[in-house]
C-alpha positions in Angstrom: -20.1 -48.5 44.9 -16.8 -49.3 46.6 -17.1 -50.9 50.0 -20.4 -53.2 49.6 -20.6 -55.6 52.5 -22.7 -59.2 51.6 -24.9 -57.2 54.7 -25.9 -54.2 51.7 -26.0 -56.4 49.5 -28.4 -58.4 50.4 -30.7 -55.6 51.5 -30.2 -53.6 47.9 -31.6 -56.8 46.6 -34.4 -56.9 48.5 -35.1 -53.0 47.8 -35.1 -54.3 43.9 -37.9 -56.2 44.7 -35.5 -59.5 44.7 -34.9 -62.5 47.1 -31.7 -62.8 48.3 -32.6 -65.9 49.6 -32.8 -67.3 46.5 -29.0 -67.3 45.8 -26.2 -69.0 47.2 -23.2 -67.2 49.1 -21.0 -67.5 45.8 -23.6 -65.4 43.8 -23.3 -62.3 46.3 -19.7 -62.5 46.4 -19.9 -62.3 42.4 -22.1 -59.8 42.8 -20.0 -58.0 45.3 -17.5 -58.1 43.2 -19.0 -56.8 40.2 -20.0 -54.2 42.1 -16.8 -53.3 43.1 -15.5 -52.2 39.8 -18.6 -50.1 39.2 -17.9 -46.2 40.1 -20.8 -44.5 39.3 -23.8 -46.6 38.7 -24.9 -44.2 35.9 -22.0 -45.6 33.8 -22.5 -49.1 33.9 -21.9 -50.3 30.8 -23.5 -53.4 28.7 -20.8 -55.6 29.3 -20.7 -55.3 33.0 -25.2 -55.6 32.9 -24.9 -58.3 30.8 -22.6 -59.9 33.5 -25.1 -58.7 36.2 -27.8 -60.8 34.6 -25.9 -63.6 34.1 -24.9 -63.7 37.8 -29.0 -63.3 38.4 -29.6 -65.8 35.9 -32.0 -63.4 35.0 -32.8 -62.5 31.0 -33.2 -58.6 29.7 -37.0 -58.1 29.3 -38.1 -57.0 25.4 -38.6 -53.5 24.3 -42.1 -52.8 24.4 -43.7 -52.6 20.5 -47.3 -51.0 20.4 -48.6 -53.0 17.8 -51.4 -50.8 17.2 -49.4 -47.5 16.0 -50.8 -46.3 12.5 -47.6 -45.9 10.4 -47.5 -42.5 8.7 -48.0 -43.9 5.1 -50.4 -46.0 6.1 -54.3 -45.6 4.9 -55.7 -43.6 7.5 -58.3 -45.6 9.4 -61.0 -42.8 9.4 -61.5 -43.9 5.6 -60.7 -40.9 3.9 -58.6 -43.0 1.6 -56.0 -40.3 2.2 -52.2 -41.3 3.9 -52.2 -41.0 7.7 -50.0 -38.1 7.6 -51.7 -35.9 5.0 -55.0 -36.4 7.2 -55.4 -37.2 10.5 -52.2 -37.2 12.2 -52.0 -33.4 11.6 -54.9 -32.9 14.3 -53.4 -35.9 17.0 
């Protein structure tokens, strides 16, 4: 990722759905040069994210939690009064 005008930047933004516009020339150079240690995006570890969303002044979204899962050893909610797992997991 070597080689990243302000130019590419900006544009790369805007493909991620975000407006350049919206930060000052400062920001891109920071981002530019965050950028610039980055090899393979692929490998871009949590310190050098964490930096990236700083820079945004963005915050990492939450994992999503499906509140509605039936635990395994949970009473399974066809009333059978038998564990989830012993009844009707086996057929989902």
């Amino acid at each position: 990722m070597n080689n990243i005008n302000i130019k590419d930047a900006m544009k790369q933004l805007k493909d991620l759905g975000i407006d350049p516009n919206t930060f000052d020339k400062k920001t891109i150079q920071k981002l530019l040069q965050i950028s610039s240690k980055i090899k393979d995006p692929s490998q871009i570890n949590s310190d050098s994210a964490k930096e990236i969303l700083d820079t945004l002044s963005l915050k990492p979204s939450k994992p999503y939690v499906n509140l509605n899962k039936i635990g395994r050893n949970e009473k399974c909610p066809c009333g059978s009064d038998k564990k989830y797992k012993k009844c009707c997991e086996k057929t989902n």
